[in-house]
N, C-alpha and C positions, 0 to 999 in steps of 0.2 A: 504494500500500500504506500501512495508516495505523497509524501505534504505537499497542499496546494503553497503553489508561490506569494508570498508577500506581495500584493501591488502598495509602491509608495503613494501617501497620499501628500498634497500640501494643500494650504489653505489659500484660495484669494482673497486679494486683500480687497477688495473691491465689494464682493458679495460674503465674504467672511463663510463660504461654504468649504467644506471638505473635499477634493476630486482628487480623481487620481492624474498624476506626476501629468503622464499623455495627454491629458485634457487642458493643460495651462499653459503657457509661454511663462518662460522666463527672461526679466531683467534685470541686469547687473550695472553694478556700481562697483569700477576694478579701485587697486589703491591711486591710481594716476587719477582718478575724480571722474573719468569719464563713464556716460552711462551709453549701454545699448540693448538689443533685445538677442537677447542669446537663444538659439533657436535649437540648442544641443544640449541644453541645460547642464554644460559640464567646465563652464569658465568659472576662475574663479574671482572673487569678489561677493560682496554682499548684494543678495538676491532677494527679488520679489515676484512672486507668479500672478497673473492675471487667466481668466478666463478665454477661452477663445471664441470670444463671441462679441462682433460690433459693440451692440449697443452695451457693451459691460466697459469696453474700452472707451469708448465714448462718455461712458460716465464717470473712468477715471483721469480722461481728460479737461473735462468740466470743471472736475474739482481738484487738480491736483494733486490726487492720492499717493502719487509713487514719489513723488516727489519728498511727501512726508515719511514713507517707508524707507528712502533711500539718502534720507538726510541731506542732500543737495537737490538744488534746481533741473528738474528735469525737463529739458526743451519737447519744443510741440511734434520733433520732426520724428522725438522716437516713441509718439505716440501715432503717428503716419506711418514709421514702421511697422509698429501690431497693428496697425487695419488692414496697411498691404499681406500680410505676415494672414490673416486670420482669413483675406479675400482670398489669395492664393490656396490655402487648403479649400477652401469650400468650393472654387472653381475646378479644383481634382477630379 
């Protein structure tokens, strides 16, 4: 009989729900300051996952959320990246 695999989960910070790892994009914040959206979820730096879903991204562009998670000013253009980022999977 073989154990089923662990799926990791993390949380968004956006909708503060539980999904698993595949379901989120990941953004970092490396030590050089710069932030972007890591699509491998395997850089390192201090990280925050979002939903893969527009209107989730759109709402932590509104108010900028990640910005607060990630302790520095987060520009607009890498929240243009998770929409292209979240367009592209969906047109798959």
């Amino acid at each position: 009989m073989s154990m089923a695999k662990k799926i990791p989960l993390r949380k968004c910070v956006v909708t503060n729900e539980m999904k698993p790892k595949k379901e989120l994009i990941r953004v970092v914040r490396n030590k050089e300051g710069e932030v972007f959206v890591d699509v491998t979820g395997k850089k390192n730096g201090r990280g925050a996952y979002v939903s893969k879903d527009a209107d989730v991204i759109k709402k932590a562009a509104a108010k900028d959320i990640l910005s607060h998670h990630l302790n520095t000013k987060v520009e607009q253009s890498v929240y243009d990246d998770l929409l292209k980022h979240v367009e592209g999977v969906k047109g798959e």
